[in-house]
N, C-alpha and C positions, 0 to 999 in steps of 0.2 A: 710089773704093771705100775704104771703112774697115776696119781690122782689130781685129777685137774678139777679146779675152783673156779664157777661161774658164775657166783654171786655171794662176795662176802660182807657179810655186817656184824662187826666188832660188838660186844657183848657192851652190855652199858652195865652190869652190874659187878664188883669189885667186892674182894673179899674183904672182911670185917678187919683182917689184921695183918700189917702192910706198910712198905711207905706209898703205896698206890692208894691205901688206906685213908693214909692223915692225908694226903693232896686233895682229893676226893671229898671227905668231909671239910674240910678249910673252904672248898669251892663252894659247896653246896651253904653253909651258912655266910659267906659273903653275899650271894645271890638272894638267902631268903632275907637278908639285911638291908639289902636294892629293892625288892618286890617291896616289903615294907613300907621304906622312906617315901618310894616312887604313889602308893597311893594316897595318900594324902597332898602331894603336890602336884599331881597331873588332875588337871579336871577331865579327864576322860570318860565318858558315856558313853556306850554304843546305841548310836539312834539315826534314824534314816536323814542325811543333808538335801539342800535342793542347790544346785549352782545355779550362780548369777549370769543371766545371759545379759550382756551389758546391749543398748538400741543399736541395730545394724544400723547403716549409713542408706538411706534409699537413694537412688537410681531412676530415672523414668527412661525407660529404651521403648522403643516401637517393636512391636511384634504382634505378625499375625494369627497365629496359632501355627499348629501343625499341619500341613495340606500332606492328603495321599496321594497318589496319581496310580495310574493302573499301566505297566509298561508290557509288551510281548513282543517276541521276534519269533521270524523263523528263519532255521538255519539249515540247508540240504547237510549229506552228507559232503561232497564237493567243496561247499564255503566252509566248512569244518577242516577238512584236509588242506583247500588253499590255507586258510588263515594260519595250521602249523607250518605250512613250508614257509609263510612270511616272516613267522616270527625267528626262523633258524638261518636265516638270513644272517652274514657277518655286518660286522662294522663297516670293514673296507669294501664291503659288496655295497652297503648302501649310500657312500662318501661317492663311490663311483658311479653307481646310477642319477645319483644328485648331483655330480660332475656332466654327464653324458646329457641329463634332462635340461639344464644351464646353457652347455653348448647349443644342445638346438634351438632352445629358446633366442639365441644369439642369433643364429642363422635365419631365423624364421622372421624375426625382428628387421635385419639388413637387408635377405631378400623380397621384401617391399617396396625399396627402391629402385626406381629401375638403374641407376650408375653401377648397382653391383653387376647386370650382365654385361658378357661380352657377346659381343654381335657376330655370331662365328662368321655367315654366311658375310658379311665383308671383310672378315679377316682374312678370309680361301679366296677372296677373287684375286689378293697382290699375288698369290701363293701360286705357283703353274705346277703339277704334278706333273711328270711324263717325261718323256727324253723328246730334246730338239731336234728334230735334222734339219 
């Protein structure tokens, strides 16, 4: 069987007599040698600061407040199903109906003139249908 470690934290305490020893105390009184020197030269207090909020820049903008408005729709089942079939609609489906809706608009446009018809009923009168004897 194996023993598996799932949370290690190394011992902070060291035997009296060692070279883990001497390293150990060497450390320890350089550090209380730091703590030392260190108050007397730091003016450090602990007490509550206020930051400086230096004057924002003002701005005058126009604004009217906030307006609500009160909106509702109603939607059958029907306008629900059309609207998904609309939206499943391809790209090329709707390039081509906006091609197709363009076209007529053309045609709709031109046959307002009359130069676009032709005049069948005189075109058939040069025209003899039938066999001569």
């Amino acid at each position: 069987m194996e023993t598996v470690t799932l949370f290690h934290i190394p011992g902070i305490v060291v035997a009296g007599e060692g070279d883990e020893a001497t390293g150990t105390t060497k450390q320890n009184k350089q550090y209380t040698e730091l703590c030392s020197k260190k108050v007397s030269s730091d003016a450090f207090v602990e007490h509550g600061t206020q930051t400086i909020n230096l004057t924002q820049k003002t701005r005058e903008i126009d604004f009217e407040g906030i307006t609500q408005e009160y909106k509702s729709f109603q939607a059958t089942n029907w306008d629900i199903d059309d609207a998904r079939h609309a939206e499943s609609i391809t790209s090329s489906k709707k390039e081509e109906m906006l091609y197709l809706n363009m076209v007529e608009e053309i045609l709709v446009e031109k046959s307002k003139h009359k130069a676009a018809y032709i005049d069948a009923e005189n075109l058939a009168s040069h025209i003899s249908i039938g066999s001569e004897t």
